[in-house]
C-alpha positions as CSV (number, residue, x, y, z in Angstrom):
1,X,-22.0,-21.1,6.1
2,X,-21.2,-17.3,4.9
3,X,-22.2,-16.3,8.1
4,X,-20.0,-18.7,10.0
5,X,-17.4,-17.8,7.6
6,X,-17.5,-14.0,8.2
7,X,-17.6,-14.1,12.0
8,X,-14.2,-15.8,12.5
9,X,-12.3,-14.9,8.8
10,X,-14.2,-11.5,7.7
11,X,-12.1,-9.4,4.5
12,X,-9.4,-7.4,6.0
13,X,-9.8,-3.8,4.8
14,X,-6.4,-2.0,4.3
15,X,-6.3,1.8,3.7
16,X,-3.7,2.6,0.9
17,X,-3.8,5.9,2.4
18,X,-4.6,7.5,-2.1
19,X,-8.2,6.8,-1.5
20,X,-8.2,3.4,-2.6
21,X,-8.9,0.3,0.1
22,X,-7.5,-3.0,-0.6
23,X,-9.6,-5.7,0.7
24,X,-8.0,-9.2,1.7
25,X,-8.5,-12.8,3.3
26,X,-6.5,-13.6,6.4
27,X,-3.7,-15.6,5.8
28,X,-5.4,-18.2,8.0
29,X,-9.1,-19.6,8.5
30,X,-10.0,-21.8,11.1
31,X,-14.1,-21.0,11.2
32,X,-15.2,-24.0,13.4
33,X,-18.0,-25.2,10.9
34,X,-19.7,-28.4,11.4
35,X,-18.6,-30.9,9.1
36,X,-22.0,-32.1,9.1
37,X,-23.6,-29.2,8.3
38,X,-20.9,-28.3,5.6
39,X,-21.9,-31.1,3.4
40,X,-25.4,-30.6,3.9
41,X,-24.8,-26.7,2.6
42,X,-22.7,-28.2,0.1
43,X,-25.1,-30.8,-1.2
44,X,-27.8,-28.1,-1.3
45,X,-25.5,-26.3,-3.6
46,X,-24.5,-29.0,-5.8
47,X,-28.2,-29.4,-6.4
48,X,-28.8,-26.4,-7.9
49,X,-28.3,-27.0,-12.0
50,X,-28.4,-23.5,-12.9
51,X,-25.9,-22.5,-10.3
52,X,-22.7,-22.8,-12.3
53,X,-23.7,-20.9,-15.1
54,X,-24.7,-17.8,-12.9
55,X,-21.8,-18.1,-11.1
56,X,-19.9,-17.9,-14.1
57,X,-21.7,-15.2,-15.5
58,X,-20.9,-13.3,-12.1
59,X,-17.5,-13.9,-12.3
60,X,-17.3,-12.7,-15.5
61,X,-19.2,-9.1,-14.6
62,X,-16.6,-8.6,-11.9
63,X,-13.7,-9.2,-13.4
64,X,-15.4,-6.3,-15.9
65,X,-15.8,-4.1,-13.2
66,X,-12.2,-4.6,-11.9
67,X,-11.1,-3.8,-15.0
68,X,-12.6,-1.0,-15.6
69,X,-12.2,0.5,-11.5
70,X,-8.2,0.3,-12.3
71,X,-9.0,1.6,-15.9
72,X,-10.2,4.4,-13.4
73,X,-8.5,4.4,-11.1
74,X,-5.0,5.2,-13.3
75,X,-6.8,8.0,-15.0
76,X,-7.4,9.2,-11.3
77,X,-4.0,9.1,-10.9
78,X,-2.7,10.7,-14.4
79,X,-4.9,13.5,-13.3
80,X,-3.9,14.1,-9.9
81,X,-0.2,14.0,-11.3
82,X,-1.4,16.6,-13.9
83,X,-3.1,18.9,-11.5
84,X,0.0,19.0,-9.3
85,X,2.3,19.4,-12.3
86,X,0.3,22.7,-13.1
87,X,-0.4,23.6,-9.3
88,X,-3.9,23.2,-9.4
């Protein structure tokens, strides 16, 4: 299903042009999956009883690590506006 996913609706990768990149989702999705083969994917899924709890914890280490890359990323920035304050 990723894969069907990614071929027609693949992250759109925008350069901010400061050395960041700001990954998106089109606006709209039409990937041409098989309902069929949907459910099945989505059954297999569902039977997984551990599944929601990894999931969660993954959601939880990325939203840390978002965090912390704009925690970054404004130092970056107070920096840069430093170094060009003093000429450097």
């Amino acid at each position: 299903m990723q894969q069907a996913i990614r071929a027609k609706c693949d992250e759109i990768i925008t350069d901010l042009g400061n050395g960041l990149m700001f990954p998106r989702l089109p606006a709209r999705c039409l990937p041409g999956i098989d309902p069929t083969a949907a459910a099945a994917a989505a059954a297999q899924i569902r039977a997984e009883p551990a599944l929601a709890n990894d999931l969660t914890r993954t959601i939880i280490a990325l939203d840390t690590r978002i965090f912390n890359f704009g925690k970054l990323e404004t130092n970056a920035r107070e920096v840069r506006q430093y170094m060009e304050r003093i000429g450097g």
